[in-house]
C-alpha distance (Angstrom), angle and dihedral (degrees) to the residues before:
residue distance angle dihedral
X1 . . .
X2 3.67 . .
X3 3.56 122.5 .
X4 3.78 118.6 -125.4
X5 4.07 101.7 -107.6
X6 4.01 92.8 16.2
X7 3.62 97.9 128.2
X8 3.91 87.7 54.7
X9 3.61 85.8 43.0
X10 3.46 101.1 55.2
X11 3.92 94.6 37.9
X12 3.97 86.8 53.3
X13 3.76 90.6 51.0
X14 4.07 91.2 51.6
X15 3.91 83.9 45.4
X16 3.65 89.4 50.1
X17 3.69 91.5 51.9
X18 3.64 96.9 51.6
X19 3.89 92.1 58.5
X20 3.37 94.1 49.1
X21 3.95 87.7 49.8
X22 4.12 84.9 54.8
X23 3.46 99.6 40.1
X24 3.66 94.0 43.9
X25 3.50 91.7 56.5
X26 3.85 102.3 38.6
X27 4.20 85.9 56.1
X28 3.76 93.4 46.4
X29 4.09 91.1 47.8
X30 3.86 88.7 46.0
X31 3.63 93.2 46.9
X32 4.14 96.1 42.6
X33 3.99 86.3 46.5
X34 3.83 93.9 46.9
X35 3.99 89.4 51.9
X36 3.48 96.7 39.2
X37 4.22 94.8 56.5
X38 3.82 86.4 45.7
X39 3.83 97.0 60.5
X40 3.73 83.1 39.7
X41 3.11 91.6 59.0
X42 3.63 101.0 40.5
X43 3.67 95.4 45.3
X44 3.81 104.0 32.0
X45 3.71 107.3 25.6
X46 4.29 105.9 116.6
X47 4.23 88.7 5.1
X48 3.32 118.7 112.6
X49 4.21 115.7 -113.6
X50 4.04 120.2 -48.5
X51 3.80 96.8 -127.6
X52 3.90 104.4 -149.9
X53 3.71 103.1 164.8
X54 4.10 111.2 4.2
X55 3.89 113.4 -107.6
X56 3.42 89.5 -5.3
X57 4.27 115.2 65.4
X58 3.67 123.8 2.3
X59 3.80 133.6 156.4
X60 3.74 124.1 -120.5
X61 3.74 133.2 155.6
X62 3.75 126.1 -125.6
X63 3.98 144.5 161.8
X64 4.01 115.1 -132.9
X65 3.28 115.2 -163.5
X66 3.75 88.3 -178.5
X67 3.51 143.6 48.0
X68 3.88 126.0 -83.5
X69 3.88 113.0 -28.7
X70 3.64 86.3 11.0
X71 3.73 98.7 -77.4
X72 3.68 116.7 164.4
X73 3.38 96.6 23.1
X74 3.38 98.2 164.9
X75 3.94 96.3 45.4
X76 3.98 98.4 71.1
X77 3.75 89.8 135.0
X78 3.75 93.6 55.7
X79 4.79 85.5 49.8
X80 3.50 83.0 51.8
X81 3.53 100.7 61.1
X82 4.01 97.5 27.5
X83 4.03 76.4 57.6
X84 4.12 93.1 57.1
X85 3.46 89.8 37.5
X86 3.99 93.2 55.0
X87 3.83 87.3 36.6
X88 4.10 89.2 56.0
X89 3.77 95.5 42.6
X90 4.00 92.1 56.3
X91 4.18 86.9 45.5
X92 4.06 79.5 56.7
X93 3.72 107.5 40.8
X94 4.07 80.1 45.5
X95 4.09 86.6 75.4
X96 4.01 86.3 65.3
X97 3.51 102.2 35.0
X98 3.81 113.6 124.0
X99 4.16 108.8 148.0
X100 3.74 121.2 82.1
X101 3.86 87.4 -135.2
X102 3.97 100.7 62.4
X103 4.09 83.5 49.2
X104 3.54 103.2 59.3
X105 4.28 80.1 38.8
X106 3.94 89.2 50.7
X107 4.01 92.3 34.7
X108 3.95 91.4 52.0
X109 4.08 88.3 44.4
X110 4.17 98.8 44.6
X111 4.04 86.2 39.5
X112 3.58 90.5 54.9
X113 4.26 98.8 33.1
X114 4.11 83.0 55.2
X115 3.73 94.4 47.5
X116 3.59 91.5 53.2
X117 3.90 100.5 44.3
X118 3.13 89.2 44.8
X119 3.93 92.1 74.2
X120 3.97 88.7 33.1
X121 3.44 84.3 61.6
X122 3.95 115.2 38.1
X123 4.21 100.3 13.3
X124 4.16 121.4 92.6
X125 2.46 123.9 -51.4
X126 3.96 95.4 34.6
X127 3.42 128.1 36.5
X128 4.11 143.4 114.6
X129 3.52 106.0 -40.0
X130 3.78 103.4 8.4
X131 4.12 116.5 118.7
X132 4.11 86.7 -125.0
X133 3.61 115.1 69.7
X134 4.13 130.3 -177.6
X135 3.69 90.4 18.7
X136 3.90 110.6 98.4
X137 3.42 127.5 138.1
X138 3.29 118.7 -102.2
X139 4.10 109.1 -130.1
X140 4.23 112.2 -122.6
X141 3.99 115.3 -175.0
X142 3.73 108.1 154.8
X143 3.60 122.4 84.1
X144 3.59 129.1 175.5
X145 3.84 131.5 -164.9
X146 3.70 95.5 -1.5
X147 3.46 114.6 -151.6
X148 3.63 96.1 -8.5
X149 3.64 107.3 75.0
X150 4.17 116.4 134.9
X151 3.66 116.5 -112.8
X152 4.17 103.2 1.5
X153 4.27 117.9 42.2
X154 3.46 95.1 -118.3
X155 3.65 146.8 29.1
X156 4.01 111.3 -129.3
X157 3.82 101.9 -100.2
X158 4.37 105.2 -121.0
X159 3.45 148.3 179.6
X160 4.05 133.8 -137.9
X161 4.20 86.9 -89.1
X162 4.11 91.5 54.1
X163 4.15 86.4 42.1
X164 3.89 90.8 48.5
X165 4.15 94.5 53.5
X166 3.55 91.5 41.8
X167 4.03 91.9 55.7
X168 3.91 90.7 45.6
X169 3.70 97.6 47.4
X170 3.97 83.8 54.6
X171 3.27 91.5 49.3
X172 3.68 102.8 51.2
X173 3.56 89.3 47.4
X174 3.67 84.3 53.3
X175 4.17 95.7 50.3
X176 3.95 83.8 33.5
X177 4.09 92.0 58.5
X178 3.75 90.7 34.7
X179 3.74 91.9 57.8
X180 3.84 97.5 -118.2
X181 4.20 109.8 149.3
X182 3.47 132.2 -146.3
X183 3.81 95.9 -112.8
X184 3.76 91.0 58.8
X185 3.79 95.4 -98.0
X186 3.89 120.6 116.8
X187 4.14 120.7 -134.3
X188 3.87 105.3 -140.7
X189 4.15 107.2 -146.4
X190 3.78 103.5 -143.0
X191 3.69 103.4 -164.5
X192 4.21 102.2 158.6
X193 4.28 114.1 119.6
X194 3.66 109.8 -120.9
């Protein structure tokens, strides 16, 4: 027997799932990048570089006021609101989300777009009371292969927030090229000549 409503039901309780699933992980990736910059910046702030695994992993503490391998540096106002923006247009695709893959790729994005405004928004040289506003420096600790990455000198140094964005903008390109929608449903590409 089939309740009256029970399709609705049931699709309501997968869509109720799926947010949870995002906003699960966007807290948990906010939270773990929040905790991990403070005991950076506790432990490593003014030392020189944690050396975990020579020329491969070390630990050192920096303050980007730009995006990845500090381009833009002098545009932090502009990161700060491209931030909010991508922050707010994750909040709204959120109302149409219905597949588990877009909200791990939306979770990992808004976990790591809060992370990073965060510290646009509160660290030095922004914050309450401060005459610049929307212009901290985002904080960077992890470093791999330093000094002896192929192609480029250096690997951008990041933090869980940076490593978070970077895995969800994969990813969506992923679900993106792979056909997988928003709403849960998945576009098949037929390409073959008749």
């Amino acid at each position: 027997m089939q309740a009256e409503g029970g399709a609705p039901v049931a699709a309501g309780g997968r869509r109720g799932r799926v947010l949870a699933v995002l906003v699960s992980l966007a807290a948990f990736l906010y939270v773990a990048d929040l905790v991990t910059k403070t005991v950076a910046l506790e432990t490593l702030e003014g030392e020189p570089p944690l050396v975990v695994i020579p020329g491969v992993l070390q630990f050192r503490v920096i303050f980007n006021s730009g995006a990845a391998f500090s381009i833009g540096t002098g545009m932090t106002f502009i990161f700060t609101l491209i931030a909010a923006g991508v922050v707010a247009a994750i909040i709204r695709t959120a109302r149409k989300l219905a597949g588990m893959p877009w909200a791990v790729t939306l979770g990992l994005l808004l976990g790591g777009a809060l992370g990073n405004l965060t510290d646009r928004l509160l660290r030095y040289p922004s914050g309450f009371g401060r005459p610049t506003q929307l212009q901290g420096h985002v904080v960077d600790f992890v470093e791999v292969l330093p000094g002896n990455f192929p192609v480029i000198d250096y690997f951008p140094v990041f933090n869980v927030a940076d490593s978070a964005i970077v895995c969800g903008g994969i990813l969506a390109v992923i679900l993106a090229w792979r056909g997988y929608q928003i709403d849960g449903t998945r576009e098949v590409k037929s390409g073959r000549a008749a």
